[in-house]
C-alpha positions as CSV (number, residue, x, y, z in Angstrom):
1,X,-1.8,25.7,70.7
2,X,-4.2,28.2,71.0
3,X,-2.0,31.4,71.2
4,X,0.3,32.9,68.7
5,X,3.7,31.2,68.7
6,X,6.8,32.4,66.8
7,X,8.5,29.7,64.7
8,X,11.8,29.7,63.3
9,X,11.9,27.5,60.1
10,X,15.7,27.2,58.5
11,X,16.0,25.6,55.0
12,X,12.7,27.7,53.7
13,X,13.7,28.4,49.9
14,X,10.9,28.3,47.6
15,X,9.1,25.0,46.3
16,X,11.3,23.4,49.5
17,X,9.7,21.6,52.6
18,X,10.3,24.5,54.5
19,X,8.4,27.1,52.3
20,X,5.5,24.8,52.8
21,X,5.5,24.6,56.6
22,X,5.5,28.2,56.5
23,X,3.1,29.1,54.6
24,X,0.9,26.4,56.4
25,X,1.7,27.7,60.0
26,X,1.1,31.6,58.9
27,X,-2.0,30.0,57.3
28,X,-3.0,28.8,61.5
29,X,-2.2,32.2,62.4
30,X,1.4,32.0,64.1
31,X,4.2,34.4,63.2
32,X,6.9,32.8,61.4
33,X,10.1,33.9,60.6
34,X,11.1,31.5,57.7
35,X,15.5,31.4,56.7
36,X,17.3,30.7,53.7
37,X,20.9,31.0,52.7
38,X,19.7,32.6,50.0
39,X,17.1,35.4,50.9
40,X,16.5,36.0,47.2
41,X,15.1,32.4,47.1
42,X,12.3,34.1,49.9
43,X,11.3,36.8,48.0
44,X,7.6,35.2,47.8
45,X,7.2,35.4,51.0
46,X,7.1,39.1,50.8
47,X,3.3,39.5,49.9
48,X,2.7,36.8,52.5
49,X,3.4,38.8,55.8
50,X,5.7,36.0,56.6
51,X,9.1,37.7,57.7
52,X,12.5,36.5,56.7
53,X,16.0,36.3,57.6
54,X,19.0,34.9,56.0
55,X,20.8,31.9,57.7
56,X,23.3,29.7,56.1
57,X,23.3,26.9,58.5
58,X,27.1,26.0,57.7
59,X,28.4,29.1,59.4
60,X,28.8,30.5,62.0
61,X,28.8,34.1,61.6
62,X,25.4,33.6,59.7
63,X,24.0,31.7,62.7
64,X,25.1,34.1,65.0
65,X,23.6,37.0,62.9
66,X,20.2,35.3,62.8
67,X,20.4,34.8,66.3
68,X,20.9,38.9,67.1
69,X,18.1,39.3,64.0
70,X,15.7,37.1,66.0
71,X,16.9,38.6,69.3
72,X,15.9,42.4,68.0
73,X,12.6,41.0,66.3
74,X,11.3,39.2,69.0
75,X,12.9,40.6,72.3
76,X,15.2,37.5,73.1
77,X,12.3,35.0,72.5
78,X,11.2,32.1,70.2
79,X,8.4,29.0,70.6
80,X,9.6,27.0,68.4
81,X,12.7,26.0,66.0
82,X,12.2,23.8,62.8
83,X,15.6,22.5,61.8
84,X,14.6,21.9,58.4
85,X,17.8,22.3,56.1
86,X,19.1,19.2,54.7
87,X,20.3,17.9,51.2
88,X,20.3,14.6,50.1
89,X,23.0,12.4,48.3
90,X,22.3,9.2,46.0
91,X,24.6,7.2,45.0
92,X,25.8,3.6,45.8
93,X,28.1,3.6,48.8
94,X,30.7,1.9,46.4
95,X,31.0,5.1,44.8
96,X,30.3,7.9,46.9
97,X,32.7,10.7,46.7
98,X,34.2,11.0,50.5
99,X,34.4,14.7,50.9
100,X,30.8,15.2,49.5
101,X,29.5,12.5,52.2
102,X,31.3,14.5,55.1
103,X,29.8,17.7,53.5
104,X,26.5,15.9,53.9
105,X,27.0,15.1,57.6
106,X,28.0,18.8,57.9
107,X,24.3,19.7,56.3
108,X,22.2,17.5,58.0
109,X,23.9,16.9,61.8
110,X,26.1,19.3,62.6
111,X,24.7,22.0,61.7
112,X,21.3,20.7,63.4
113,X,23.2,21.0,66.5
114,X,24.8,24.2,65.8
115,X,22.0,25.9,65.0
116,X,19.4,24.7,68.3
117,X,22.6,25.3,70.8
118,X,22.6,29.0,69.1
119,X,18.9,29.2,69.6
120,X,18.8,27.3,72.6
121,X,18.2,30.4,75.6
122,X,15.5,31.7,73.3
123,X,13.6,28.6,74.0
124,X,14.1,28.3,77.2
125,X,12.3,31.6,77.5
126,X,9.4,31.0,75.5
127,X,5.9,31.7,77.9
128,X,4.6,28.1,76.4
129,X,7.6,26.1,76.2
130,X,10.0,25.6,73.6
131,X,9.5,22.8,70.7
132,X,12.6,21.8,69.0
133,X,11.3,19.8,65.5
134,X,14.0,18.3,63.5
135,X,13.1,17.0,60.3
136,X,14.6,13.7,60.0
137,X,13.2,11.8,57.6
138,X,11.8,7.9,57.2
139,X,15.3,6.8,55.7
140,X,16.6,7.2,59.3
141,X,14.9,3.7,60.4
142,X,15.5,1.8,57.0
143,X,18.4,1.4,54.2
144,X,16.6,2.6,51.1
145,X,19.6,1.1,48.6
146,X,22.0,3.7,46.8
147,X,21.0,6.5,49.3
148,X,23.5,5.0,52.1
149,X,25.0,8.4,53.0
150,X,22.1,10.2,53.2
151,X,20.5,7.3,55.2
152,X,23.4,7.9,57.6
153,X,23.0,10.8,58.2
154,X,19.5,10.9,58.9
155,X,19.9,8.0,61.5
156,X,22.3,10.3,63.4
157,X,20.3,13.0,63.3
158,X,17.0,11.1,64.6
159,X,20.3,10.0,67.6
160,X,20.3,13.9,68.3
161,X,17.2,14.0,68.4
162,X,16.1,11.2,70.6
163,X,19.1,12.4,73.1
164,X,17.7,15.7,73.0
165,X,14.5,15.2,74.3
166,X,15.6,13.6,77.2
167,X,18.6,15.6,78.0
168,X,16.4,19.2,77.4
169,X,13.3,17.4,79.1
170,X,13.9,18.9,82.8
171,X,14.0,22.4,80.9
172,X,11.0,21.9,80.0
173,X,11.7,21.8,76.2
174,X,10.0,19.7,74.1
175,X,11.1,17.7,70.9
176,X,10.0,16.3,68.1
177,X,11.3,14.2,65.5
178,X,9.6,14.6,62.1
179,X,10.3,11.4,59.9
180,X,9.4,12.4,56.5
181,X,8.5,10.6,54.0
182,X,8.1,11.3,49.7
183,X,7.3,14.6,49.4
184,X,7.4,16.5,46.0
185,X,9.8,19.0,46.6
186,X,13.3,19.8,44.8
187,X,15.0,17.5,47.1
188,X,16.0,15.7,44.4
189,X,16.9,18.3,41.6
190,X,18.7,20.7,44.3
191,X,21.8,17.3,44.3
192,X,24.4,17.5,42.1
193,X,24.0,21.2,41.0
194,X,20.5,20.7,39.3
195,X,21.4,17.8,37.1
196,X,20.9,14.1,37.4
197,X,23.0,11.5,39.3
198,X,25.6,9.7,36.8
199,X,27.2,6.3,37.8
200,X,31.0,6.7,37.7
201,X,32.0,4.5,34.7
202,X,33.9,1.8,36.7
203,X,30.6,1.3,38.7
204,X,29.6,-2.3,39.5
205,X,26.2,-0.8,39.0
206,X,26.9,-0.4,35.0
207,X,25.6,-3.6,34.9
208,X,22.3,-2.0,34.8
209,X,23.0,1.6,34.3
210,X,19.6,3.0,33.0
211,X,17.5,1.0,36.0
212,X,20.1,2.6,38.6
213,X,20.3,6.3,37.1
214,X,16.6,6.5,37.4
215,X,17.1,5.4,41.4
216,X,19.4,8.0,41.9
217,X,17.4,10.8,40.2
218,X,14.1,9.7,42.3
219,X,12.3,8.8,39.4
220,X,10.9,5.5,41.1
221,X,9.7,7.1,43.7
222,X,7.3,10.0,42.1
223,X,4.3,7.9,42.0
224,X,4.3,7.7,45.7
225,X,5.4,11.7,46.9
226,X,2.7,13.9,48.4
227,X,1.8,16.9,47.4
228,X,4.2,19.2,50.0
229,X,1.2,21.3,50.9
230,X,-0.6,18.6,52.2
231,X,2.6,17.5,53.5
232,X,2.6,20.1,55.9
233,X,-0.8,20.7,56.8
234,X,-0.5,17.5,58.3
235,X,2.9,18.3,59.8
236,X,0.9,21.2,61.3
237,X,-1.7,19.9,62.5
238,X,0.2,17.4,65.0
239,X,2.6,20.5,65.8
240,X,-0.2,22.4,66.8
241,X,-1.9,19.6,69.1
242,X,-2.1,20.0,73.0
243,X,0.6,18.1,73.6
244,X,2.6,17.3,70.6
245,X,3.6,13.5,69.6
246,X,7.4,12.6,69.7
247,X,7.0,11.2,66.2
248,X,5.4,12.3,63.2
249,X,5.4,10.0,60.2
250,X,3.7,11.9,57.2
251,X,4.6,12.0,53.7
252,X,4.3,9.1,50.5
253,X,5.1,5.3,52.2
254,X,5.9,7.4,55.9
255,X,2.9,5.4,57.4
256,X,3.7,1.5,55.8
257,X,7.5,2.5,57.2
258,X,6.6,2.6,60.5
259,X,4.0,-0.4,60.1
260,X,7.3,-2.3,58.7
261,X,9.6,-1.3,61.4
262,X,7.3,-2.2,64.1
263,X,5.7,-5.1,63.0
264,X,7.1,-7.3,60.4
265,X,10.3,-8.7,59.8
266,X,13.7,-7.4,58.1
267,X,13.8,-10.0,55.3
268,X,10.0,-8.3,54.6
269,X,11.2,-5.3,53.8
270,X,14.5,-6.0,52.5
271,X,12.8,-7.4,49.3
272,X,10.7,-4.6,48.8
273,X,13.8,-2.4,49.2
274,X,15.4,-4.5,46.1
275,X,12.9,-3.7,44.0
276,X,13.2,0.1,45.5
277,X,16.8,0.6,44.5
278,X,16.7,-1.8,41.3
279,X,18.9,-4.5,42.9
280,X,16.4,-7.2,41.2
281,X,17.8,-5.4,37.9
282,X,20.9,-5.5,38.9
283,X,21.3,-9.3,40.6
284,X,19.4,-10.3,36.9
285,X,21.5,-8.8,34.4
286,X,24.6,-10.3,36.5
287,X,23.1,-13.5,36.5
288,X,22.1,-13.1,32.4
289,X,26.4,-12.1,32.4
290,X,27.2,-15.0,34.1
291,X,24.8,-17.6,32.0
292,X,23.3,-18.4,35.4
């Protein structure tokens, strides 16, 4: 891409995934227009010369005001949409809370599909061709234990996604699914209102409480997140290609993912999802109950 492109990013609040992809596309010289449901959350982006708008992507008047905001900044244009808002939910499927996992699906599905059907005609008149990049994640293509719901809900969005490239394809829109892997972000700080995941105290999980807790919190998995920055420079860079790929796997453990998906067998990485989610902990200290 060797012209200026505008690129809508949704989910952009500060220290978030989105922030980071547009910073690092401003950075390559493309005008972005980055959207939060908070705007005060974008305030840093201020002394950037990256433009804002606000967009709660779980309503429709919002979406509909961003499109008309978009429409009078750009003349009824746009080259490319990141559907980047998400949230995440960890806890065993056992004991997920119902309404919050239909919530969840609102977040990361529906409103992915609300939001490109509103932004939809602005693509189709982009002079380079609109790219439509949802940002699915890795845990759409395996079940990371006591992340079930959010697993779900990635797997149907990466479904969107695959059906929308073919079905926008004669239009001459592209699209990309971004599978994303550990990223240091507030992903995980931004569930349950800012504080840590709690087992409900009928859980079978009790059993080992402490090992679980730290599973649901994303402690296990901070060794392995990339720094976000780097996260999206990377992103970027296969954005910005001649001919962008379908799939892009970046992020901590994206790359040994896909290796495992493609390559080796399910009972491979099933025991290296044990250990992921503490089931080993769990399956011992039953065992140690039961004098096995």
């Amino acid at each position: 891409m060797s012209h200026q492109r505008t690129v809508l990013i949704t989910g952009c609040s500060e220290g978030g995934l989105g922030d980071a992809l547009a910073r690092a596309l401003h950075q390559n010289g493309h005008r972005v227009i980055a959207t939060a449901r908070n705007p005060d959350k974008m305030s840093h982006f201020k002394d950037l010369g990256i433009e804002t708008v606000a967009l709660d992507v779980l309503s429709p008047e919002s979406i509909s005001s961003c499109v008309a905001a978009l429409v009078d900044k750009t003349g009824g244009t746009l080259d490319m949409l990141i559907n980047n808002s998400g949230g995440g939910y960890s806890m065993p499927l056992m004991d997920a809370d119902l309404d919050a996992s239909r919530q969840l699906f609102e977040l990361n599905v529906w409103a992915v599909l609300a939001v490109t059907q509103a932004l939809l005609p602005l693509l189709l008149k982009s002079a380079f061709g609109g790219i439509i990049v949802n940002n699915t994640s890795v845990s759409s293509v395996v079940p990371t234990p006591m992340a079930g719901i959010y697993n779900a809900s990635k797997a149907a969005a990466a479904m969107l996604t695959d059906n929308m490239r073919l079905e926008l394809a004669p239009f001459g829109i592209k699209v990309v699914d971004l599978k994303t892997g550990a990223v240091k972000s507030r992903f995980f700080g931004n569930q349950e209102g800012g504080t840590d995941p709690t087992l409900p105290e009928n859980s079978l999980y009790n059993v080992a409480k402490e090992e679980v807790e730290a599973v649901l919190a994303g402690r296990k998995m901070e060794s392995s997140m990339l720094d976000s920055d780097d996260w999206a420079k990377q992103v970027v860079a296969k954005l910005l290609a001649k001919s962008p790929p379908t799939q892009i796997w970046k992020g901590g453990n994206a790359f040994l993912v896909w290796v495992g998906t493609k390559f080796l067998p399910s009972q491979f990485l099933e025991s290296d999802l044990w250990k992921i989610g503490a089931l080993d902990v769990v399956q011992r200290n039953l065992n140690v109950a039961a004098g096995v």
